[in-house]
C-alpha angles and dihedrals in degrees: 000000000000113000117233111256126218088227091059097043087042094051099043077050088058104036097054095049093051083053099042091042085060094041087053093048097051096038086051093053086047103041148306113349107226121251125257105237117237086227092072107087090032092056086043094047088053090049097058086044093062096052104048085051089059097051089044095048082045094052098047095053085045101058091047095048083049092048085041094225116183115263090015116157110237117224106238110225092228084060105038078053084045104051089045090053089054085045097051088045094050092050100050091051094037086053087043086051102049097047084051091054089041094054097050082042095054089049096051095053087077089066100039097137082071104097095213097041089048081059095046087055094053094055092049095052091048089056087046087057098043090045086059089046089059094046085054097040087046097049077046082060106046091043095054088047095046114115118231124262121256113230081191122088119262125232095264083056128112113227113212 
């Protein structure tokens, strides 16, 4: 399984704010810019709840199984792959989505004596934050799922 990479995440970031700070622009010359929902940040924050409670749950069982403790609860392979796929795909959207919110964020600072769009900015910025939270709780993830490196050939492998 490919690991995520902090080029692909930063760049999907980019990318979608770019985007989202010229969608903004033009939506606001033509009408009513839509509001950033307060439940934003908090759907984002549980995400990323959610994630770093899974890596810890599977660390924990890891390091028992390693140590061999008695009455340890093994980690099966098909669910250590399962939980770092939701964690790849949290993170992707969660990158996509905060670039989203940061773009629209970073448009409505220039309007910030506006009492409503003061408040808009703030929940961008929050789901900005928590997206970030989930891109962290989700490379915790795949690091605490990742199987460790063989210093000894593989099969495909010539011996010399």
């Amino acid at each position: 399984m490919k690991q995520l990479r902090l080029k692909v995440l930063t760049g999907l970031f980019l990318v979608s704010g770019i985007l989202s700070w010229g969608a903004a622009r033009l939506w606001d010359a033509v009408g009513t810019l839509p509001s950033v929902p307060i439940a934003a940040p908090i759907v984002l924050a549980v995400i990323a709840v959610i994630l770093a409670a899974t890596a810890l749950s599977i660390r924990v069982r890891l390091k028992a199984q390693r140590e061999r403790r008695p009455g340890a609860k093994g980690v099966e392979p098909l669910m250590a792959a399962r939980a770092v796929v939701f964690g790849q795909a949290s993170a992707l959207v969660a990158a996509l989505v905060a670039g989203m919110y940061g773009g629209t964020g970073v448009f409505l600072l220039g309007s910030l004596d506006i009492p409503a769009r003061r408040d808009q900015a703030l929940y961008a910025a929050l789901s900005v934050a928590a997206g970030i939270g989930v891109v962290a709780a989700a490379l915790f993830l795949e690091r605490v799922c990742k199987l460790p490196e063989d210093d000894d050939e593989g099969p495909g492998k010539a011996r010399a």
